[in-house]
N, C-alpha and C positions, 0 to 999 in steps of 0.2 A: 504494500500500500504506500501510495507516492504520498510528500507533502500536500498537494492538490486534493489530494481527496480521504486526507484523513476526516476519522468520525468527528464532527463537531463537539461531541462532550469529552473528545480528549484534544484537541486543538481551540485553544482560545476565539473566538471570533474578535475582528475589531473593522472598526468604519472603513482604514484604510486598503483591509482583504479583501470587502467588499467592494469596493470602488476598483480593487484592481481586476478582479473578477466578472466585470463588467466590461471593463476598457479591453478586456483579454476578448469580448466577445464570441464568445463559445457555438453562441446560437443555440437556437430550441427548435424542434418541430410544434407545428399546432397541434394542438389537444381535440379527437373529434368523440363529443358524449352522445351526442345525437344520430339522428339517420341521415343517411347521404342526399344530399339532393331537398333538405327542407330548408325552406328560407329563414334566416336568424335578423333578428333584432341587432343593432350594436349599442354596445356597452363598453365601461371601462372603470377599471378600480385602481384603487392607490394601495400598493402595498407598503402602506407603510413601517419603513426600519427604522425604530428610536437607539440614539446615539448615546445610551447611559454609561457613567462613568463605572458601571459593574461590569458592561459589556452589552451587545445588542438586541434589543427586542424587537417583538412584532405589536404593534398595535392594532386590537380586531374589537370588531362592535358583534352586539347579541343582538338582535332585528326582535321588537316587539311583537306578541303573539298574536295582534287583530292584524297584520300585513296579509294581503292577497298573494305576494310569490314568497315563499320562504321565508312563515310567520317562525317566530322566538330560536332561526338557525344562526350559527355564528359567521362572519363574514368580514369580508373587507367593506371597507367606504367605497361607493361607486353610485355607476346607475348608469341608466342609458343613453347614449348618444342624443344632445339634442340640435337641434337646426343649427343655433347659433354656435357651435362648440366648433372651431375648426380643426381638434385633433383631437385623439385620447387624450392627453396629457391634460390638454384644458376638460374633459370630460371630467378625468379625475379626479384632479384640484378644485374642480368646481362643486362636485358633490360630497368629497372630502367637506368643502367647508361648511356648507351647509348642513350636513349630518351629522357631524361632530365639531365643529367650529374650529378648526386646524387650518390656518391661515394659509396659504402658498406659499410663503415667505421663509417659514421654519423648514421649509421640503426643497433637497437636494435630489435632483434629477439623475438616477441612475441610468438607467434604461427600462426598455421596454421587454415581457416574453412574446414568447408569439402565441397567436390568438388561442382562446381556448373556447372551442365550442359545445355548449350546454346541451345537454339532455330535453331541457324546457326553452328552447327557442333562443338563444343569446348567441352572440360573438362577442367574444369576455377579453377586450385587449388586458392585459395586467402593466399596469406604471410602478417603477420599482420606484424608493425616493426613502434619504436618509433624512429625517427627521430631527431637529436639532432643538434642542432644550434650551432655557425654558418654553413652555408652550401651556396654553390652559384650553380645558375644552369644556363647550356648554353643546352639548347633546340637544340632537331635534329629538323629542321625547313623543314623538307620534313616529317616530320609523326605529330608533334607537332604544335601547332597553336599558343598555352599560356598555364601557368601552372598558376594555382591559390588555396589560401588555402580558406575554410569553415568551421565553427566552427564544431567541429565533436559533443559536445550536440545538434547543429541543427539536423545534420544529423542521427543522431540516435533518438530523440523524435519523438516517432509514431503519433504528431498531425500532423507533415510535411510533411508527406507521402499519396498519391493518389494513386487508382489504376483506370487504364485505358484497353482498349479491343481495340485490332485489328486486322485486316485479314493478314496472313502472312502465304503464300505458301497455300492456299487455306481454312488456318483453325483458329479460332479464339485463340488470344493468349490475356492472362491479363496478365499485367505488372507492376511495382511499379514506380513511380516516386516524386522524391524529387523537383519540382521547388526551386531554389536560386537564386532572384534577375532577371538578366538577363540569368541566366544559367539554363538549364533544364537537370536535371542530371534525366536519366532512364533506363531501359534493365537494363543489367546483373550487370551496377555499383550500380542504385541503388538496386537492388535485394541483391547483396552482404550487401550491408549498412544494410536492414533490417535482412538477416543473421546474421550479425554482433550482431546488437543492441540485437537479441533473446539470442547470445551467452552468452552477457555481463551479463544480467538480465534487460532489461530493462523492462519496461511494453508493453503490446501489443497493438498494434491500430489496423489501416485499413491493 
């Protein structure tokens, strides 16, 4: 096992691995959840990575339980492509702030994965971005439930990761899921995570 792809919980993370990890441009394939040939929605979310002086996390929101797509699931900040948005990134940062009030200002621009295509209709661009402290957030408490950070070496080490099967629209679907604690992070956030982690170099698991 090279330095590149040691496990995260025995390899420190820090802002600068990340940033280089990025610039090294790895590339990703897009992620396809859905069936071939159905028209998707666009979308796009902020993954955001906090810059703590312990080491790096991930910032994710709990989605309130009256939401029509993906009531009380844990998730990134996003949402869909609207008219005036001329790219993912202003998609991002735009509903970043709105949903948890996380300015643009504290968000460093890493890059982009490639697209990740949903089960339920979406093209899910992912916007990576280092998050710099201080930062205060007031929560739209009609979409948001709680925001909470995860160590992003958790979330990226492939011993963390399960996969699971279920019937969804008549046809069996696997899926990835991260359990944390009391939170069960899965679908399209943790699929992004393991996108992620393949970008960075990590080692591969389940």
């Amino acid at each position: 096992m090279t330095a590149d792809t040691l496990s995260p919980s025995l390899e420190p993370l820090s802002a600068g691995w990340l940033r280089e990890r990025f610039l090294a441009g790895n590339g990703s394939d897009p992620v396809h959840e859905g069936e071939p040939g159905r028209a998707l929605r666009p979308a796009a979310v902020l993954v955001p990575v906090v810059d703590r002086n312990d080491g790096l996390s991930v910032l994710l929101t709990r989605r309130t339980d009256h939401l029509h797509h993906h009531p009380g699931q844990i998730s990134f900040p996003g949402g869909r492509v609207e008219e005036a948005d001329t790219s993912p990134v202003m998609t991002a940062l735009r509903e970043t702030e709105e949903e948890i009030g996380l300015a643009p200002d504290r968000v460093e621009l890493l890059g982009e994965l490639a697209d990740y295509h949903t089960g339920t209709g979406f093209r899910v661009t992912p916007v990576v971005g280092l998050v710099h402290p201080p930062f205060e957030l007031l929560l739209d408490d009609f979409e948001v439930a709680e925001a909470f950070e995860v160590p992003l070496a958790f979330l990226l080490d492939p011993a963390n990761r399960q996969r699971h099967r279920m019937e969804y629209q008549g046809r069996m679907r696997e899926y990835y899921a991260i359990p944390y604690g009391d939170y069960f992070i899965w679908g399209a956030t943790a699929g992004i995570l393991v996108q992620m982690s393949r970008y960075v170099g990590v080692a591969e698991g389940a």
